[in-house]
C-alpha positions as CSV (number, residue, x, y, z in Angstrom):
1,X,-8.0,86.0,31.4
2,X,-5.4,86.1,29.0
3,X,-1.6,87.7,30.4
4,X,-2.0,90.7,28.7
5,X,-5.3,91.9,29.8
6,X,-3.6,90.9,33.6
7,X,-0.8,92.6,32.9
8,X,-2.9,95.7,31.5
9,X,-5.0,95.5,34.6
10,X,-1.6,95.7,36.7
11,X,-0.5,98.7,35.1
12,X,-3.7,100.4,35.7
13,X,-3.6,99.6,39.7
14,X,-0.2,101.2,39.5
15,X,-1.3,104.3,37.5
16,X,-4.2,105.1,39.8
17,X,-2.0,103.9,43.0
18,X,0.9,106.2,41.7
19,X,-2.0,109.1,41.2
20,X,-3.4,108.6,44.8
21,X,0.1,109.0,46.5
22,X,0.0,112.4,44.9
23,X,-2.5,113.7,46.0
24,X,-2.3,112.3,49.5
25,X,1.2,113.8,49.4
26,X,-0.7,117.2,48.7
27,X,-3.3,117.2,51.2
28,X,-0.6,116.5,53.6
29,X,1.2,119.3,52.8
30,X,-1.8,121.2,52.6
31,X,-3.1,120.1,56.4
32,X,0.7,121.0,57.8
33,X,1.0,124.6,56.2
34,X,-2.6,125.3,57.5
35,X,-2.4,123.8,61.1
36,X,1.3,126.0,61.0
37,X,-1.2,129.2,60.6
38,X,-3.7,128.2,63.0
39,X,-1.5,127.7,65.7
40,X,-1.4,131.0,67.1
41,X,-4.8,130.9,67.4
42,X,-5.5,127.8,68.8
43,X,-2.9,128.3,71.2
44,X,-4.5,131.4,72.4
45,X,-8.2,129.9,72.3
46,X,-6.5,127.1,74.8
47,X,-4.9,129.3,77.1
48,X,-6.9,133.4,77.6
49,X,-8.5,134.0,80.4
50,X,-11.5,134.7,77.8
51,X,-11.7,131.0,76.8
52,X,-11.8,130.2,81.0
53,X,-14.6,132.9,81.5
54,X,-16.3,131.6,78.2
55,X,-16.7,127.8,80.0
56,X,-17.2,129.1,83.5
57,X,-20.4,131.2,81.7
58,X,-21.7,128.3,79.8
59,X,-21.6,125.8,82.5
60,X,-23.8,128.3,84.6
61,X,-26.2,129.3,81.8
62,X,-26.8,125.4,81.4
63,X,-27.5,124.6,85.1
64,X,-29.8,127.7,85.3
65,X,-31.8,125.9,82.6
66,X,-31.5,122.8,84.1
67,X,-29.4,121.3,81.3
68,X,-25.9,119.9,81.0
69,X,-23.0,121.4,79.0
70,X,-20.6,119.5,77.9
71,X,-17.5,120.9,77.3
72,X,-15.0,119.0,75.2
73,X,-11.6,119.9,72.8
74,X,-11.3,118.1,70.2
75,X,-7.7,118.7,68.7
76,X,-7.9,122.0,68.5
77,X,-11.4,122.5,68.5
78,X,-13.3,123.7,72.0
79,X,-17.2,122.1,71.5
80,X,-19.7,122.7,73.4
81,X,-22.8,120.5,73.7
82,X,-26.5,120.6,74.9
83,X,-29.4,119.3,74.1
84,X,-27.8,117.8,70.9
85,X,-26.9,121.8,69.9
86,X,-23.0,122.5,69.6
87,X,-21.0,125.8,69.9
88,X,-17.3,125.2,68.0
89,X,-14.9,127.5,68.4
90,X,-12.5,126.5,65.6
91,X,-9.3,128.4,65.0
92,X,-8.2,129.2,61.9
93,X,-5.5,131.4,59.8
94,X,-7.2,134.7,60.6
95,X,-8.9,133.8,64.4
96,X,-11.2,131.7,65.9
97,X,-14.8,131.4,64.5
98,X,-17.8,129.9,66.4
99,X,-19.7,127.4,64.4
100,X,-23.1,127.0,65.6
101,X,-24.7,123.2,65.1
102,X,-27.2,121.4,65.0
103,X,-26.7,117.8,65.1
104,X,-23.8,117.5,62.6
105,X,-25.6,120.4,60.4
106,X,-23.9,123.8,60.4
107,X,-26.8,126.9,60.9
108,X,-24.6,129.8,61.8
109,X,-20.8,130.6,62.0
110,X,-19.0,134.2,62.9
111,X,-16.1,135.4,63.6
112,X,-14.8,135.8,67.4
113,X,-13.3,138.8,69.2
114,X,-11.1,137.4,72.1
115,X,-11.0,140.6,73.9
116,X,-14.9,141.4,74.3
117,X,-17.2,139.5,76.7
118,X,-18.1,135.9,76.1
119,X,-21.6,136.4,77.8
120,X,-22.7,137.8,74.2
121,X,-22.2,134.5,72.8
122,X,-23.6,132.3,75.1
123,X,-26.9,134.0,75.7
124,X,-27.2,133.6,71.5
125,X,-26.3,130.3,71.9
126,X,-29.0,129.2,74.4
127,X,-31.5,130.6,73.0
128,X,-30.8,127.7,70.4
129,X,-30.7,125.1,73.6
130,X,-33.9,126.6,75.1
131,X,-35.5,126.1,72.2
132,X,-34.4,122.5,71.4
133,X,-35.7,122.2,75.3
134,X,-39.3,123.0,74.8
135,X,-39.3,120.8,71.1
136,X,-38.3,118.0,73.5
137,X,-40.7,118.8,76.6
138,X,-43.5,119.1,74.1
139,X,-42.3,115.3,72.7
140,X,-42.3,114.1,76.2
141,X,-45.8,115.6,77.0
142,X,-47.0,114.1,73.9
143,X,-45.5,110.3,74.9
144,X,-46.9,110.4,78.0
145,X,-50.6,111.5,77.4
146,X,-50.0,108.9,74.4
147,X,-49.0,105.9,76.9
148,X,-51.5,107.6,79.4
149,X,-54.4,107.0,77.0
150,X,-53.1,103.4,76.1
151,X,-53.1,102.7,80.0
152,X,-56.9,103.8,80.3
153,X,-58.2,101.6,77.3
């Protein structure tokens, strides 16, 4: 390689490095001014009596049905977790919005009034979990009358 093309490949790395900076610099700024509007929000999700009701609510719904909530923040972010479906309640600029999951994929998302009764939400929620709970009752039927057969070969 002759000292021009290296020195023409140097000035590209710089161009492109110079280019990146940018736009890092940008989404920085970006992340800041929108964390600066969530804050209420997320402040609020973290400490009303609704968000404390909310948990107490879900933990009880899950033991009724013989399944484990998890409960976990994440930043900002309250997630809930049970049988591999999540309930987010992510805060943004103009409130809190529940983000209903499966897996990692999104299904459903609303908006969240912090003054009505979380039992609203939960009961939709479940009915997500109880159905995830018979899917995998039926797969553990299935594997055992599989490895039941198998046994009696």
């Amino acid at each position: 390689m002759s000292f021009l093309d290296n020195l023409e490949n140097n000035l590209k790395a710089l161009e492109s490095r110079e280019q990146g900076g940018l736009d890092e610099g940008n989404q920085r700024e970006a992340a800041k001014k929108r964390a600066q509007l969530e804050a209420p929000w997320a402040d609020r999700l973290k400490k009303d009596p609704w968000t404390a009701s909310l948990m107490q609510r879900a933990t009880r719904a899950g033991f009724e049905r013989r399944t484990k909530v998890h409960l976990i923040w994440v930043g900002t972010t309250l997630r809930m977790e049970a049988r591999g479906q999540r309930l987010e309640l992510r805060p943004a600029a103009d409130g809190v919005s529940a983000v209903y999951l499966r897996g990692a994929e999104p299904v459903k998302q609303e908006k969240l009034d912090l003054t009505g009764d979380p039992a609203k939400l939960i009961a939709g929620w479940m009915v997500l979990v109880e159905e995830q709970k018979k899917k995998d009752d039926a797969e553990a039927a299935a594997v055992a009358a599989e490895l039941a057969a198998a046994e009696g070969e």
